[in-house]
N, C-alpha and C positions, 0 to 999 in steps of 0.2 A: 350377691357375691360376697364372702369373706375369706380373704386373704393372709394367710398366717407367712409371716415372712421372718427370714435370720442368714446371719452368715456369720462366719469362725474365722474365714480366710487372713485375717487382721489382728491385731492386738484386742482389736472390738468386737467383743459377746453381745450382739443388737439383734432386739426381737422387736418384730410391729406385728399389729393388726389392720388392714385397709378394707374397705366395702367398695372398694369399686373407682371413688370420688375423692375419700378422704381418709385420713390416718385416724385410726380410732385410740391407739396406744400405741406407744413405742419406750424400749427399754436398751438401756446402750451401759456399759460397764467394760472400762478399757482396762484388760489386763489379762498380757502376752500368755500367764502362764496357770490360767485356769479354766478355759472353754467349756473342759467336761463338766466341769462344777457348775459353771455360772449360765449356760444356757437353759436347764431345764426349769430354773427357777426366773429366768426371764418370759418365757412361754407363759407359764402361770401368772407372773405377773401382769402381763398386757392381757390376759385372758378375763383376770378379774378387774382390772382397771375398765377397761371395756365393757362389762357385763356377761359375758359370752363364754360358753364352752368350748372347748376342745372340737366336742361334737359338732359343731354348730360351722366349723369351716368348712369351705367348699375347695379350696386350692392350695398348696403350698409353694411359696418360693423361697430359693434357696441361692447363695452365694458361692459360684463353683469355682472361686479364685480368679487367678492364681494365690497360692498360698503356702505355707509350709504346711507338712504332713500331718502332722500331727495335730494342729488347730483345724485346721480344715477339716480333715473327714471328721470330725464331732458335726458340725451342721450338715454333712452329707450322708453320716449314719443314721441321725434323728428325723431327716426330712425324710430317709426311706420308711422308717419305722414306722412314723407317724402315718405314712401314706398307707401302707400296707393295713393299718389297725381302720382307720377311717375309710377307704376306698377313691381318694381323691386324688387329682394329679399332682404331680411334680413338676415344677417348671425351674430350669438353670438359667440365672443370671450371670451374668461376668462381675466381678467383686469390681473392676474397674470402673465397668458400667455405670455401676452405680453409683459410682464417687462420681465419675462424667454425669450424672443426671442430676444431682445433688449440685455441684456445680451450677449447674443449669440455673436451681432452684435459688439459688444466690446470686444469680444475676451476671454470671458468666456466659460469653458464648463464642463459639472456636472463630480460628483454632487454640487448641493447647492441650496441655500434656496433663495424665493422670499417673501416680509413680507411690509404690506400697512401698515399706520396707521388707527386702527380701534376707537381710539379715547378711553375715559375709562378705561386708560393704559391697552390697549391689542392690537392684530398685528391680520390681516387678513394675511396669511401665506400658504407658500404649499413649500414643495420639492421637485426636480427636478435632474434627471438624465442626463438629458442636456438640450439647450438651446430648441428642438422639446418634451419632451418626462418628463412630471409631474409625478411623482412618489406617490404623496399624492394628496388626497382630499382636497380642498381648505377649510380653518379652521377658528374659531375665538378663539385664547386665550390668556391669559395673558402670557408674555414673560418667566415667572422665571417656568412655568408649563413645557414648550417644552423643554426646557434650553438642556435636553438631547437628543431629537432628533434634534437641530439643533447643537450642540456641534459641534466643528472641519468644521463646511462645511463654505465656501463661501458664503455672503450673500448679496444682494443688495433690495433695494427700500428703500422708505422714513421712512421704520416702522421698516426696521433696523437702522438706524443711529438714533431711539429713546431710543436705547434701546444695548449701547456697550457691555455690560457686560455679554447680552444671545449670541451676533451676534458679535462674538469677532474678524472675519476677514472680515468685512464689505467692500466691495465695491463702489465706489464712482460713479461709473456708470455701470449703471441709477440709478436717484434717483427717477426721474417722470416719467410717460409713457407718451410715445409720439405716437400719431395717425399714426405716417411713420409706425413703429415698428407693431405696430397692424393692420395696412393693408398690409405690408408686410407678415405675418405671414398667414394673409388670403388667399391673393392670392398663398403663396404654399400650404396651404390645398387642395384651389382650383384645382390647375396645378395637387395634387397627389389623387384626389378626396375624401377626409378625408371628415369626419362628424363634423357641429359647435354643438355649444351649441346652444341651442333655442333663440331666444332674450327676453328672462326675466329674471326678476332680480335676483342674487344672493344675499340675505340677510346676511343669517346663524342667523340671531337673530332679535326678536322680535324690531318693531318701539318703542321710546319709550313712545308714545300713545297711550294709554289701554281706552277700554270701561269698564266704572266701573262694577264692578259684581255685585252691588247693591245698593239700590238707597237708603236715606234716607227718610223717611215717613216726609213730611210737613203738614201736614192736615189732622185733626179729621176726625178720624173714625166714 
């Protein structure tokens, strides 16, 4: 098994490699406003860090948010790509997920909260019973609305530390996902044969470019 894994859904452009066991390479480069750019050259980079080809993978996983539009489908274009060029599956993780497994890996364990920034002061969010096991549907809303379902729990990612006052025992790690974490999580799906998510994207909310609903009349009738 090699494992080519990434996600965009985040300010974090993170590429790993896993075999099954362990992270062979991983590449993380936090910044909101470059995914197209910095992703393909993350791939390349855990490819050669690692030894290994392109060719040489047997699966890919991918991060299917939630996230904003724009970052997101760059890791949901390239995982189709790449799948289609190579013939290997696609597996959809939840970007959350993965921050909840990452968690995990630092010695957390539920319940508590996972919370991205969704930008618009609101959190992409979900609860967690423990580091395997979400308890909520992944959400978008403004922090001071949840304030009591997350009251009292532990909280980590980037969209808690925006916001002290709802996520008042925030967690300092993870702040970002990392592609290790997220194909770690896959591969035990894999080894317990669990179901992913599809690889497309998770929204929760409209882009926000609209087709006008009507047009204005320029020219005599």
């Amino acid at each position: 098994m090699l494992l080519l894994a990434f996600d965009t859904a985040t300010p974090a452009v993170t590429a790993a490699l896993h075999d099954g066991e362990r992270v062979l390479a991983e590449s993380t480069v936090v910044d909101a406003r470059r995914h197209g750019e910095l992703l393909l050259p993350a791939v390349d980079r855990v490819l050669t860090t690692a030894g290994r080809a392109l060719a040489d993978v047997t699966g890919l996983v991918v991060g299917v948010g939630p996230g904003p539009y724009t970052g997101l489908r760059v890791g949901l274009v390239t995982a189709a790509s790449f799948a289609d060029v190579l013939g290997v599956p696609v597996h959809g993780v939840c970007t959350l997920d993965g921050l909840a497994w990452a968690a995990g890996e630092a010695g957390l364990d539920g319940p508590f909260t996972v919370a991205t920034d969704a930008r618009r002061k609101e959190v992409y969010w979900a609860r967690y019973d423990g580091p395997r096991s979400r308890a909520t549907e992944p959400a978008v809303d403004r922090p001071a609305d949840i304030a009591d379902a997350v009251r009292g729990l532990p909280a980590v990612g980037a969209g808690a530390a925006l916001y002290p006052e709802v996520f008042t025992d925030r967690r300092a790690d993870p702040d970002h996902l990392s592609a290790g974490s997220l194909a770690a999580l896959a591969a035990h799906r894999l080894a317990a044969g669990e179901p992913f998510e599809p690889p497309l994207p998770l929204y929760l909310r409209r882009p926000d470019a609209q087709v006008p609903a009507g047009y204005k009349a320029v020219l005599p009738k």
